[in-house]
C-alpha positions in Angstrom: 5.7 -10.7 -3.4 6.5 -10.8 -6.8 3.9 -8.6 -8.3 4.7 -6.4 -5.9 8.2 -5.5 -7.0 7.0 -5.8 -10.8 4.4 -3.2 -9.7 6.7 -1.0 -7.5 9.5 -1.7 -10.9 6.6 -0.2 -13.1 5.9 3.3 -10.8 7.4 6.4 -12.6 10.0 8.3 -10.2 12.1 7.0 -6.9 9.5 8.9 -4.5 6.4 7.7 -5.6 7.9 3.9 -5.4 9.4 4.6 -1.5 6.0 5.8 -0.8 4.1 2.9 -2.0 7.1 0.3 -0.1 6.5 2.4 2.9 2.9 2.0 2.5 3.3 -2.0 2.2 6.0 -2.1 5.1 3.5 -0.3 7.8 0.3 -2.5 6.6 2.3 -5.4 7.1 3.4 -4.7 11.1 -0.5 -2.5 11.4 -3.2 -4.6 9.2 -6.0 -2.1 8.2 -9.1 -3.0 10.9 -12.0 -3.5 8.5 -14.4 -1.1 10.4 -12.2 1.9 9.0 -12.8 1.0 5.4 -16.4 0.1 5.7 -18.3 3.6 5.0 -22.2 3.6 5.0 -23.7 6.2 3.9 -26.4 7.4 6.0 
């Protein structure tokens, strides 16, 4: 939690940072499924 605010205090401009804490808040309620970020190439 804490490197998470020094990292959101370290993003240049107010929109960039909301979109990152947004980001956060909606992986936190909707966890990525792992079968999404696994690409194989084919």
């Amino acid at each position: 939690m804490m490197w998470r605010a020094i990292y959101l205090g370290k993003l240049p401009g107010l929109e960039r940072k909301v979109r990152v804490l947004v980001g956060w808040i909606i992986e936190l309620f909707f966890p990525r499924d792992i079968v999404q970020t696994i690409e194989l190439d084919r």
